[in-house]
N, C-alpha and C positions, 0 to 999 in steps of 0.2 A: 501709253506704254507700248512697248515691239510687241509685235507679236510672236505667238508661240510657232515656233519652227514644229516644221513635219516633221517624219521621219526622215522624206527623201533630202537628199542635197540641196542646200542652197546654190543659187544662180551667184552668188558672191559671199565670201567672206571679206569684213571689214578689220583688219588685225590693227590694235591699239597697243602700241608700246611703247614704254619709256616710262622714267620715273616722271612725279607732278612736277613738271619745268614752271617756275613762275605761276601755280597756281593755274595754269592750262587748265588743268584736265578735269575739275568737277564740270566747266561749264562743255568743252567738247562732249563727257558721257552724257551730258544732260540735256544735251541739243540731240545727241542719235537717240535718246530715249524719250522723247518728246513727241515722237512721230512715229505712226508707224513704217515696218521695215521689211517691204514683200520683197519673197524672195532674197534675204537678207542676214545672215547672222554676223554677228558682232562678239570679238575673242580679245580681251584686255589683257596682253602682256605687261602685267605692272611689276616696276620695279620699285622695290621697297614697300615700307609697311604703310607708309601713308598711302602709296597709289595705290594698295591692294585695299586697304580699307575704302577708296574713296568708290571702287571699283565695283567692290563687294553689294552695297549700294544698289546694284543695277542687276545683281543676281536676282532670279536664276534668268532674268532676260537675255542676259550678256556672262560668256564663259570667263571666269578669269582666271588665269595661271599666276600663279605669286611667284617672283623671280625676288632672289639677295636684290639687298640692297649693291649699289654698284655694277651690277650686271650691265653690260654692253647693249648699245642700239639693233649690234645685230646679232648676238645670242635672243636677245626678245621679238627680236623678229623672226629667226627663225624658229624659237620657242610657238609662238602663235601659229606659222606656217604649218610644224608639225599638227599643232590640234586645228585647223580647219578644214571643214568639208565642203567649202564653195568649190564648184570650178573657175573662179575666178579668185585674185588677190588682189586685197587693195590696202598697202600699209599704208597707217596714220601714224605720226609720231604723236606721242603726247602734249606736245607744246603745242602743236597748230589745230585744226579746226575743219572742218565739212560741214559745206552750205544746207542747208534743209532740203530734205527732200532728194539731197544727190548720190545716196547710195541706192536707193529705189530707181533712179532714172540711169544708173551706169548697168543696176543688174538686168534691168527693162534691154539699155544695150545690147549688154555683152551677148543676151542671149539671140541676138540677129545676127550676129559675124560669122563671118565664114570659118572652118575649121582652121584655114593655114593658119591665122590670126594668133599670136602670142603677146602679144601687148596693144592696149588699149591707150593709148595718148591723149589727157586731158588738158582745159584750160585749168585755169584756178585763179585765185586771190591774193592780193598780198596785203601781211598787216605788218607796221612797227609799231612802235614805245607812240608813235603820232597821229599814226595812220592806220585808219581801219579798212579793211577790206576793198583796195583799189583793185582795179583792171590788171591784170599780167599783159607784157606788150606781147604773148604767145598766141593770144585770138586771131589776130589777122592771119598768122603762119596754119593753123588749123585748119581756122575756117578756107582756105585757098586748097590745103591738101585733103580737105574733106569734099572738095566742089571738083576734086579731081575725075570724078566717073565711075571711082572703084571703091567698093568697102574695103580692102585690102590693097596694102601698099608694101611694095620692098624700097627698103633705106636706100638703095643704091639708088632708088629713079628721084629721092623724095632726103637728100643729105641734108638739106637745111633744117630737116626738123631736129638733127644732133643740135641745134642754136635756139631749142626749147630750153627752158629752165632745169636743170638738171637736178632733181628730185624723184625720189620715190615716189613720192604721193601723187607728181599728176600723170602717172601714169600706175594701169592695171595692167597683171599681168594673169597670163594664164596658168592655174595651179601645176598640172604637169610641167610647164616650160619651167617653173620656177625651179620644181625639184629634181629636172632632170642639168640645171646649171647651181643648183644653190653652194658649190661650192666655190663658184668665181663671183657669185653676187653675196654671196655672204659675207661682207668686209664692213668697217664702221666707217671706212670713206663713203658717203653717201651718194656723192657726183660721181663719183667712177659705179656704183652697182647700176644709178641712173644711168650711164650712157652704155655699159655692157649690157646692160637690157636691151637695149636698141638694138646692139652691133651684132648680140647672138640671133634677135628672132626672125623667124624666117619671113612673117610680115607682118604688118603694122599695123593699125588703123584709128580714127582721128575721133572724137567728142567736142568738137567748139565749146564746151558750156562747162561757166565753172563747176567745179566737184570735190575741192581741193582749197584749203587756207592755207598758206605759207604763210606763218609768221615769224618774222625776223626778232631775236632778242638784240636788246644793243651790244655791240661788243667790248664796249666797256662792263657789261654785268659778265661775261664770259670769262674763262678763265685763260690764264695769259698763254700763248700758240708756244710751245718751245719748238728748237731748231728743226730738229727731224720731222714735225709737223710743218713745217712749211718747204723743207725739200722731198716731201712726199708729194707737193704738188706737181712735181718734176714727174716723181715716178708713175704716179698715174696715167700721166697723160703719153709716158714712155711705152707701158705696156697696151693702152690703150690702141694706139696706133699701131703696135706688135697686129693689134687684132685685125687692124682695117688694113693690111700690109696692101692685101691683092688688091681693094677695093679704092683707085684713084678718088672718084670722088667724094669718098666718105673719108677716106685719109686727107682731103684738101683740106673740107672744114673743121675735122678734127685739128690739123694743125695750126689753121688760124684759130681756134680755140683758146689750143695751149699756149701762142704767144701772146693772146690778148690779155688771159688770165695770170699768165706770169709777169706780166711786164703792173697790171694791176696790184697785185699782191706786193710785188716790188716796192708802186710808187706809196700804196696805202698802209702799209702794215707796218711800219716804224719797226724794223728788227735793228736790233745790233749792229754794227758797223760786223764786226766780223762775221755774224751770221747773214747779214745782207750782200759780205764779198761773196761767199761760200755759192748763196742761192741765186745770185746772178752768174757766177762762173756755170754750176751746172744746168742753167736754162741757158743757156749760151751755146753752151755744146749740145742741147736736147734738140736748140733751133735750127744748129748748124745741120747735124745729125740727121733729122727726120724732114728738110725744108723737098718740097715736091721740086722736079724738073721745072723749069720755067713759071716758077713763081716768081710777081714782083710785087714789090713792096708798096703800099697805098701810098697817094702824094700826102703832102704837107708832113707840119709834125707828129703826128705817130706815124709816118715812111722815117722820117730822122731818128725816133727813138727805138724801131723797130731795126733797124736799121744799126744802132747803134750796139744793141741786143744781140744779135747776130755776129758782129764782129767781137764781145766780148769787151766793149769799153766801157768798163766801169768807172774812170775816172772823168770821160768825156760826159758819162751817163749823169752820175751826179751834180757835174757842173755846168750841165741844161737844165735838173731839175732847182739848183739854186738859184740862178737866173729867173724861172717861172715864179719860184716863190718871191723873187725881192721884187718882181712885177707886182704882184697881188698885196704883196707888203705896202707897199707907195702908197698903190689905191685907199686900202684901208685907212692908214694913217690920215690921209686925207681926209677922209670921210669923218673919221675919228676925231681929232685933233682938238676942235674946239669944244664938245663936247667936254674932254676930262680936264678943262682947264683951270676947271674952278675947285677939283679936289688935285692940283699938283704939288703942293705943299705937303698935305699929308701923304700923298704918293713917294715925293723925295722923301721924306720920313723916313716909311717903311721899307723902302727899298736899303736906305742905309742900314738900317737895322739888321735885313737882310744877310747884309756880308758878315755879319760878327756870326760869330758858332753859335752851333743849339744849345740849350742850356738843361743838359740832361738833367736837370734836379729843378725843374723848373716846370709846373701845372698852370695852364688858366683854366677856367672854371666858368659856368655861365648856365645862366637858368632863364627861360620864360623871356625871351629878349632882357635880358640884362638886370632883370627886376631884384634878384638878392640872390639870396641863399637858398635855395629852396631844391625841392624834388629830388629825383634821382643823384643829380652833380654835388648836392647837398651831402643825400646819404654815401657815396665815394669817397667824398673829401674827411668827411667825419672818420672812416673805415681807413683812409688811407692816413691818417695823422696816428693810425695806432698799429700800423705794419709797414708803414714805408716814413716815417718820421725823416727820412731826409730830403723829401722832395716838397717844393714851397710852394703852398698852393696861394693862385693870384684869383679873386673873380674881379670879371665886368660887370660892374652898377652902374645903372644911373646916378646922374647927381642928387636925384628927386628923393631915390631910395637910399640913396649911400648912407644917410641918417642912422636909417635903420636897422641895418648891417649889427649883425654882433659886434661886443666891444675888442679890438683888436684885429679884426679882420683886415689882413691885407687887400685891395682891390683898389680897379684901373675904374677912372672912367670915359665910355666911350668916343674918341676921336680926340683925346688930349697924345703928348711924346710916348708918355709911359705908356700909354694902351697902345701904341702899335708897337713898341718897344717888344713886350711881353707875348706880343700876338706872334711877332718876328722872332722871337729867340726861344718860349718854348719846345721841350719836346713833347709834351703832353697837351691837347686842349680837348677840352671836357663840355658836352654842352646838351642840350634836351632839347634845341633847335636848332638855328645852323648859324655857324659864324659867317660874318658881311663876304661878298662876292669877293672883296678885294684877297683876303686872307690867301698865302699861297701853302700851300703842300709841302714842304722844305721834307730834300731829301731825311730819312730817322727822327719825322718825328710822326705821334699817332694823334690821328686825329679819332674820339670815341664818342658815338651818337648813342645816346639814355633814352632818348624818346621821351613822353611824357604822358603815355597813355595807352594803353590795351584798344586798336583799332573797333569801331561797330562803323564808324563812318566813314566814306571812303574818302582815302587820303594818295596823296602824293600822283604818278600818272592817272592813277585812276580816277581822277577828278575830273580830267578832262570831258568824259558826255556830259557834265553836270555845268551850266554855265553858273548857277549863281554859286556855287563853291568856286567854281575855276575863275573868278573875274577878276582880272587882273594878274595872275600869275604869270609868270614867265616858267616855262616849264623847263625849258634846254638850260635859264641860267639852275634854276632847281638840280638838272642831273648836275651842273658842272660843281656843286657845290657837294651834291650825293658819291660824286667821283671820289672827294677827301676822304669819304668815312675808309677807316680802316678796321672801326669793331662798330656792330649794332648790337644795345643791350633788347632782351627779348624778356615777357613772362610768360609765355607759352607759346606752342607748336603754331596756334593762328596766327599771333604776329607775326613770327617768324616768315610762313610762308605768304604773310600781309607786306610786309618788308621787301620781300624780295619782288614783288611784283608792283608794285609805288614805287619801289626806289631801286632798280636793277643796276647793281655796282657788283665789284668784284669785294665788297665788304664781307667782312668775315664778323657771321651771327653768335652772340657769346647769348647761349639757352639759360642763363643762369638765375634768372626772376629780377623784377624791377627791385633795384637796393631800398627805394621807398617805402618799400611796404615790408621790409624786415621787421620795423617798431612790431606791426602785428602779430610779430611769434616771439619777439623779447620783452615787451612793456610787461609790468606786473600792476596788482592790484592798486600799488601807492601810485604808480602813473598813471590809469586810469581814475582814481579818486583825487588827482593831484588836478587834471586838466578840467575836471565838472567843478572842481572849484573856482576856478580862475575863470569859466564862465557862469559861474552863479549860480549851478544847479545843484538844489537841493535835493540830501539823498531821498530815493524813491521816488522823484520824481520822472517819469519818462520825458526824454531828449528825442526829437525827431528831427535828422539832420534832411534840410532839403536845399537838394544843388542840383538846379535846372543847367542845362546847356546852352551854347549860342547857337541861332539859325542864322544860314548865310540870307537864307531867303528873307528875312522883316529888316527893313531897314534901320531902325531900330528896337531897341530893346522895350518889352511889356509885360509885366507879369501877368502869368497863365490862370492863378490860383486867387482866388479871393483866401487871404490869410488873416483876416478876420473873422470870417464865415467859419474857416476849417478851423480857427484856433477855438469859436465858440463850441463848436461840434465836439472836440477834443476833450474839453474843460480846464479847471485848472491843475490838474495833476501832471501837465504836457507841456513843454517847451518844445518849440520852434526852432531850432537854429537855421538860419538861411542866410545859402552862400551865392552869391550870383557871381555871373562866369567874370571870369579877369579880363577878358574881353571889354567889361563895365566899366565907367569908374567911379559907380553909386550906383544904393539901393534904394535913393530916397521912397522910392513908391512903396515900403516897407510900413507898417501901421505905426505911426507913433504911438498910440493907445497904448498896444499892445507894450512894444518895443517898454515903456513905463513900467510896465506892470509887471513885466519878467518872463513875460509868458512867450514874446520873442523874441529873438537876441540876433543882432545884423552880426556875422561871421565871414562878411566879406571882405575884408582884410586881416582878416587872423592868419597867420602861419606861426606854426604849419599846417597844413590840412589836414593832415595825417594827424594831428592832435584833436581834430574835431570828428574825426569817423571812431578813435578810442574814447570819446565821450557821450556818443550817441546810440540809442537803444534799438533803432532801424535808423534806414535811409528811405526818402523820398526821392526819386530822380527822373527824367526822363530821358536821354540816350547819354548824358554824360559817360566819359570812360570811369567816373568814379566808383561807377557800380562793380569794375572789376576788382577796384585797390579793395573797396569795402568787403567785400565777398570772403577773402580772408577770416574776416573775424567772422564769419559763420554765423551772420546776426541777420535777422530781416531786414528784405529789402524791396521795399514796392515802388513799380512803374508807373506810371502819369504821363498815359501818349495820347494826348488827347489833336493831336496832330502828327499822327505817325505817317497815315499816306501820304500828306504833302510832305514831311522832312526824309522818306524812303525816298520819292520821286525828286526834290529838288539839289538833297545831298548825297544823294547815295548810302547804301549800306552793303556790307557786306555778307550779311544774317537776317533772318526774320525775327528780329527781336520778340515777337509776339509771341511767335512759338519756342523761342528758347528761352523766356525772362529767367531772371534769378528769384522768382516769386511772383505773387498778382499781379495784375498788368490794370490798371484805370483807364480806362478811356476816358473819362468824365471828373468834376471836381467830386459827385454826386457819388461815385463810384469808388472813388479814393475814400471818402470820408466813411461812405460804406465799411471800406478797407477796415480803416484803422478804429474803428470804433465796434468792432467784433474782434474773433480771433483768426479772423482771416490774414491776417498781416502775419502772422507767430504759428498757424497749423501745420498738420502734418503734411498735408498738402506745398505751402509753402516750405517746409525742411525740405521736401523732398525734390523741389526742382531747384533750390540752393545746391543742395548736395551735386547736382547734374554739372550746372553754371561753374561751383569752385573746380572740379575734378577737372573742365574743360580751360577755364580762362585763369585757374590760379596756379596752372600744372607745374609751374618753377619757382616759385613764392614760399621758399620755406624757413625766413630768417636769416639765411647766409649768401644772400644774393650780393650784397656789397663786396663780401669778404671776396666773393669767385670772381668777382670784375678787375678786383685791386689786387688778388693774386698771377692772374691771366694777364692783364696788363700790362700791372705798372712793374710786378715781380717775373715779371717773363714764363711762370710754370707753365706747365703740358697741363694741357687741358684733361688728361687723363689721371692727374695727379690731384685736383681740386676736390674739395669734399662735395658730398656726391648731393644731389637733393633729394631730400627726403618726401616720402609717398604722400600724399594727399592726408589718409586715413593715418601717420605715425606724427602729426604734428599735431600742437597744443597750441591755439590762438590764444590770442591776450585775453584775460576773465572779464568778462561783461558788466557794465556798470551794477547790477544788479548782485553779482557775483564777488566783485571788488570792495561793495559795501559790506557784505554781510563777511569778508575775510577779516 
């Protein structure tokens, strides 16, 4: 833990601000509070209630100021400024990160500089969605201005360090210089407070070593630039150079700055045709405008397009960059070509289909890779046949399953006409995993991801440290397919911010609980007493449903549990249900004995699943996501981790399940049977950490999760208008087998 600050001033305050970007910021506060922090305190400008609660957390080690939600990068910054008492400042935004040990060695610094010194210039790191914590090419530039002779430096002798990364964070500044300019560095343009740091302080001085995570989100998960943010870039760099007017060489490389970064923005940022004339006419003139006395333009092609830039040809501009593209086009194709020649039939297919219109009354459907009816898409389709009756819903089955299918069910199967027919002309596709790479995005129509499960495991980017979860995935075609979602269904605050950091798109989170587990607050007695029929269970007898999970790590499948052993221990008053993961495609290793005698019943092809959590009296699991759906029904549920460190270590988690079960936790078979053969499994003890588990993982789950998906969606309502979800403590779960009999 930090330690406890004196009275006197810290050597540095660390200011943390910003809401939790992508799930950042438990692990940045849990890295500064990890170590201790001499000479150090640490002030969490958090915005909104979750970074205030995550924040809170680290009190009273770390001050936190609670800022609205919505509040600005640099209202929280200067929120934090106000309440610190370092003589030094060092913003962190809440998305990025600081190396171990690096604010004890900047305050170690700061305090050897010499007084002129108003900012502190560090290295740092860079991470994306790929890459973790690479080199910044700013070390070499450092380390040369730090071997200069001088702890202190003025920008005019030392211009090139403006061609540092222009960020707050890798650089500190000194608390007076802050507050005696904080009202020209207090903007939410981040690169301009960076570089008018520079251009006001009187002198400077260098840190070689990182101190500082830059982490880049994709810009794909960001939200779309409108026009005045992109000819802001202009103005920046306009007043900027206002500032360096006197100072030649610091106005040189600002200027190559701003044409380098305008002429980027241009080729990268796909604007509008009219907002891309707009923002090349005014960098045209800014070029024209601010260009130094005998400046010349570097050889080769960026002298052509700078060059070009300058004189304001936008029409020559464009038709060098189509040129460069139909170069790189060739190439590809080439490379390409043989490759897709074995799916060009069904490519001509879909592209015909392509040209016909959307078919606004037109849904696909799809569940579990194509397997039937089932889950979330399931419960949608059900909910929308009874408030949007004129939209026709299609699913993809297999052929294997199509058997199966309720009778009358329309549906495709996949890579026949009709399946890409329906794939192509939908406006609606509906799915709890992700349709084939091929599928395209067609202008109005929505593409809606269910999911299919309350994360514990770590999924989507985050899989990446894990090789034996990540083997074989392709992760860029992953985003390019995550790029379609247009809604993500959620059943709580976790996933939500689980979502957005696995799958960082500009999707729009619909909080409204998985439609699956509605049955749990509508089913009545005759449904529960209907489903223990249809599996053979006699009233009074207790049902123990057990649904282990798959490991990426065993190459194959083993059962963990001697289910002879445990069903002897149980006696006969106890049925088994066991569901092994779909993953499978058999339970043979299942007791016949038993399986004979009643005592256990294989349930791995039964759907819906959701039929066998309303017939069961507990659940047995071990990290499956079913423990969330079952939680619902406020019925015991005990864990069986009898391999928890190797599946933490090999797949990832995102929680200590140990510490948070929704009840007892087994390490052992020995310890399970313990479990369930007392009242360990049903005490108060166990209520009491159910109670914890539903409040947190069941927090949207209140019976009307379907209806708010099929209103928000497919009925276009204001999300402000949908019925609201109701509290944890005002709902009424389905009656318990127990409960059902005796009604």
């Amino acid at each position: 833990m930090s330690e406890t600050m004196s009275e006197t001033a810290p050597d540095l305050s660390v200011v943390v601000h910003g809401p939790n970007v992508q799930d950042h910021l438990p692990a940045l506060l849990d890295s500064l509070d990890a170590h201790p922090l001499a000479g150090v305190e640490v002030i969490v400008a958090a915005v909104g209630d979750w970074a205030r609660e995550t924040a809170e957390r680290h009190a009273p080690a770390f001050t936190v100021l609670p800022l609205p939600e919505g509040a600005g990068d640099a209202a929280a910054r200067s929120a934090g400024a106000a309440r610190a008492r370092g003589r030094w400042l060092h913003f962190v935004h809440a998305g990025d990160g600081v190396p171990v040990g690096a604010p004890t060695a900047v305050a170690r610094h700061t305090g050897g500089l010499p007084g002129a010194v108003d900012v502190l210039l560090l290295d740092h790191l860079r991470s994306t969605w790929h890459t973790l914590a690479r080199p910044s090419p700013d070390g070499p530039r450092l380390a040369r201005a730090a071997r200069a002779g001088r702890a202190d430096l003025a920008l005019d002798d030392r211009a090139a360090l403006l061609r540092l990364a222009p960020l707050l964070g890798n650089r500190v500044v000194r608390a007076g210089f802050w507050r005696a300019h904080e009202r020209l560095l207090t903007t939410e343009d981040e690169p301009f407070a960076a570089y008018a740091a520079l251009l006001l302080a009187d002198r400077v001085a260098c840190l070689p070593h990182p101190a500082y995570e830059d982490r880049r989100l994709r810009p794909e998960s960001l939200p779309p630039v409108p026009p005045e943010q992109r000819y802001a870039l202009v103005d920046r760099y306009e007043t900027l150079l206002a500032l360096a007017a006197d100072r030649p060489a610091v106005h040189g490389v600002l200027y190559d700055l701003m044409v380098r970064d305008c002429l980027r923005a241009f080729a990268r940022a796909r604007m509008p045709d009219d907002v891309a004339r707009e923002f090349f006419r005014r960098a045209s003139a800014a070029t024209r405008r601010h260009r130094p006395d005998g400046h010349r333009h570097p050889a080769g092609l960026e002298g052509v397009r700078r060059s070009l830039l300058e004189e304001g040809a936008y029409a020559k501009y464009r038709a060098l960059q189509r040129a460069s593209h139909a170069r790189r086009g060739v190439r590809s194709a080439v490379r390409t070509g043989r490759r897709r020649s074995g799916t060009r039939l069904a490519a001509l297919r879909y592209r015909r289909a392509l040209t016909r219109p959307v078919d606004p009354h037109l849904a696909v459907f799809s569940a579990y890779w194509a397997r039937g009816v089932a889950c979330n898409p399931a419960a949608i389709a059900a909910r929308l046949a009874e408030l949007a009756p004129g939209v026709r819903p299609v699913w993809v089955v297999t052929a294997g399953n199509a058997a199966l299918l309720p009778p009358g069910t329309d549906h495709v199967v996949p890579g026949t006409r009709r399946y890409w027919e329906v794939l192509a002309r939908a406006k609606y596709l509906v799915n709890n995993v992700n349709f084939p790479d091929a599928v395209v995005k067609r202008p109005g129509t929505v593409h809606l991801q269910t999911h299919h499960g309350t994360p514990l495991k770590r999924m989507g980017l985050d899989q990446l440290p894990y090789p034996a979860a990540a083997h074989g995935l392709n992760f860029q075609a992953l985003l390019e397919r995550v790029d379609k979602w247009d809604f993500s269904v959620s059943a709580n605050s976790h996933t939500t911010r689980m979502w957005q950091r696995a799958y960082p798109s500009r999707h729009i989170s619909l909080d409204h609980g998985y439609p699956r587990n509605d049955v749990y607050y509508t089913a009545g007695a005759a449904e529960v007493r209907a489903v223990r029929e249809r599996l053979g269970i006699a009233p009074g007898r207790r049902a123990i449903l057990y649904a282990p999970t798959h490991r990426d790590y065993e190459a194959e499948w083993s059962p963990r549990l001697d289910l002879a052993a445990l069903a002897d221990r149980l006696g006969e008053e106890t049925v088994l249900l066991v569901r092994a993961h779909y993953f499978y495609e058999s339970a043979s290793a299942w007791p016949a004995a038993l399986r004979r005698t009643g005592r256990l019943v294989d349930v791995s092809s039964y759907e819906p699943v959701e039929d066998l959590c309303l017939a069961a009296d507990a659940l047995v699991t071990d990290y499956s996501s079913i423990m969330f759906d079952y939680a619902n029904l406020d019925r015991p549920i005990v864990i069986h981790a009898d391999d928890w460190e190797t599946y933490r270590t090999t797949r990832g988690v995102y929680f200590d399940l140990m510490a948070e079960a929704p009840g007892p936790v087994a390490r052992s078979q020995a310890e399970l049977t313990e479990i369930l053969t007392t009242d360990a499994w049903h005490d108060e003890r166990a209520a009491k950490a159910r109670t914890a588990f539903r409040r947190r993982f069941c927090e949207y789950d209140d019976g009307r999760a379907a209806e708010r998906v099929v209103r928000r969606v497919f009925l276009g309502e204001d999300e402000r208008l949908l019925p609201r979800v109701l509290p944890v403590d005002e709902r009424t779960p389905a009656p318990t087998p127990e409960e059902a009999t005796a009604s």
